[in-house]
N, C-alpha and C positions, 0 to 999 in steps of 0.2 A: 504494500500500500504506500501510495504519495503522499507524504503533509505537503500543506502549502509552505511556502518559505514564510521567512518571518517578516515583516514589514522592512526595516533597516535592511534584511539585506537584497529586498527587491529593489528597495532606493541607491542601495551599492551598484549593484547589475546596471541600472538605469545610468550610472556616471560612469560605469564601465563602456557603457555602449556609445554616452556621447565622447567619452576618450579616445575609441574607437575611430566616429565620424571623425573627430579633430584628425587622425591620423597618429594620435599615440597609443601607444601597447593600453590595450582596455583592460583597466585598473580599476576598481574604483573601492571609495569605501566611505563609513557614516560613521560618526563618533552619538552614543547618547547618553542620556542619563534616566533611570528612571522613567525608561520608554518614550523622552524628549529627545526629540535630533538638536544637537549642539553642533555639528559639524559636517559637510560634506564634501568629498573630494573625489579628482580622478586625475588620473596623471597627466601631469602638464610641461613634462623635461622640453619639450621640444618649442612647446610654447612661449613657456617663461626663459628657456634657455639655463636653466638651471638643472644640475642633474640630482638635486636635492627633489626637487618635486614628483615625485610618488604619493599614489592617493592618499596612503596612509597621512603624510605628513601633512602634503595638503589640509585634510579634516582634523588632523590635530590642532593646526593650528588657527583653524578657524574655530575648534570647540572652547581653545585658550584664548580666545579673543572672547564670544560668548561668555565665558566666565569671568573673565579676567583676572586669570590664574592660570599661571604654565602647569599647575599640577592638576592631573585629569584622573582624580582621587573618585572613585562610585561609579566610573564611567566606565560605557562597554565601548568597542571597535569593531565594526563588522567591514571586513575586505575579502573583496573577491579572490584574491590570491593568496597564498603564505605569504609572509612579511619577508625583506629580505634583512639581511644583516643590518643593514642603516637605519630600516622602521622596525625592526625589532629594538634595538637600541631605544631608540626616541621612545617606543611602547612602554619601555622598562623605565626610562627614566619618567614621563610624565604620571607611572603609578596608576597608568589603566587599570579596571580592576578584571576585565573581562575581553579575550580576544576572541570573534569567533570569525573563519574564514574559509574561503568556499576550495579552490582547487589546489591539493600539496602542489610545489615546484622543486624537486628534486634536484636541479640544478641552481636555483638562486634561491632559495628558500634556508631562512635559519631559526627555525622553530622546532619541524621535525626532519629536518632534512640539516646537511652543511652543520654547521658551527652550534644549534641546537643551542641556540641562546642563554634562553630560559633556566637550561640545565645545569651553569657555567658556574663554580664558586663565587666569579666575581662579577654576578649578577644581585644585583642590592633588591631587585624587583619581579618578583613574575607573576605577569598572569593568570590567574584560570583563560585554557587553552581549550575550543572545541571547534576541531577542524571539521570538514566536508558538507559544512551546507551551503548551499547549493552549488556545489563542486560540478553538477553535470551543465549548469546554464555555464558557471564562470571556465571551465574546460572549453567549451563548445566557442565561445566569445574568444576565448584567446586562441583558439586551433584555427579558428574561421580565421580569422585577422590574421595570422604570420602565410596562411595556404598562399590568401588571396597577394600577398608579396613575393611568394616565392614562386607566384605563375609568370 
């Protein structure tokens, strides 16, 4: 049986897809609190010219501005992709309290994949971690998008 996805991470998918249309790798993700969207992002390296801009951080730091507190203490993250080592970082340090994200990346991925963050002595901070939802939409977004450059 299908559940439906949870609201944040339809709204992740949705900035994945216009990340997509921009023409960058469809990323996307929502920072909340207490079932309130504080933040919303999708990668934007190519746009801002910055190679910091990854969804994650993106919405991070528009949840930090929302609150106006870099610590994103009570707050969950929903991204389409595993984090990779940079937004896992930033995850740990803002004291998210909840990651949950939709497709493992085996190759850039440091959660459960690579350098495995979280797991790391000198990690001051870890999430509660729950991978694979909606792993087959945010799969599917990212398989479509590299096909359609590699023809």
């Amino acid at each position: 049986m299908r559940y439906p996805l949870p609201e944040p991470m339809r709204l992740a998918l949705d900035e994945a897809r216009a990340a997509a249309g921009a023409g960058e790798v469809p990323v996307g993700a929502v920072v909340t609190r207490e079932g309130a969207v504080l933040g919303r992002g999708r990668n934007r390296m190519r746009a801002d010219n910055d190679p910091t801009a990854h969804a994650e951080v993106v919405a991070m730091r528009a949840a930090a501005q929302a609150l106006g507190d870099w610590r994103l203490d009570g707050c969950d993250l929903w991204v389409t992709l595993e984090p990779c080592a940079m937004c896992a970082g930033a995850i740990a340090l803002a004291r998210l309290s909840r990651l949950y994200f939709g497709a493992g990346d085996p190759k850039g991925g440091a959660v459960l994949h690579g350098p495995r963050l979280f797991t790391q002595p000198t990690c001051h901070h870890a999430p509660e971690v729950y991978p694979g939802i909606g792993e087959a939409e945010a799969g599917a977004l990212l398989r479509d998008f590299f096909r359609e450059r590699r023809t």
